[in-house]
Steps between C-alpha positions, in 0.01 A plus 500: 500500500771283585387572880180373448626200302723367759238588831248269250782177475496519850205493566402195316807315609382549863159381374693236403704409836206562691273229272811255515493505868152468525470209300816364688331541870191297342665225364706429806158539672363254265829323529495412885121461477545138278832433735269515791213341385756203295658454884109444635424255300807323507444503827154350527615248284777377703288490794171324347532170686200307379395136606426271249281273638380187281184245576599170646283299318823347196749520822663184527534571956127580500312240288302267641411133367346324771121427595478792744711830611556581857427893635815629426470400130224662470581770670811552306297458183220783593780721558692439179197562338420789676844697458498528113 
């Protein structure tokens, strides 16, 4: 009886060290899974070099207040408001 007792504690304490490790492996899995994906976007967020460009209409350099612009006013205005 005692035999049978004891081969039985065993049994579920290996259960037991067996489920432990499993659920160990996964979270380390699950662990370095956010690590890598935290480190991606990290990384696209240091690197997202975006242009701001705004309209020169309000800018002081491109305003105009004569009778007439030249070309390269114009010009310089179609492509401001072009490049929103």
């Amino acid at each position: 009886m005692d035999y049978q007792l004891r081969k039985s504690s065993q049994k579920q304490l290996a259960i037991g060290v067996v489920a432990c490790a499993v659920i160990t492996v996964l979270s380390l899995r699950i662990c370095y899974q956010s690590l890598k994906q935290n480190r991606e976007l990290t990384f696209q967020l240091l690197d997202n070099h975006q242009t701001i460009i705004t309209p020169m209409v309000d800018h002081k350099g491109f305003s105009f207040y004569g009778t007439r612009g030249d070309a390269h006013y114009l010009r310089l205005m179609a492509l401001s408001l072009l490049n929103p």
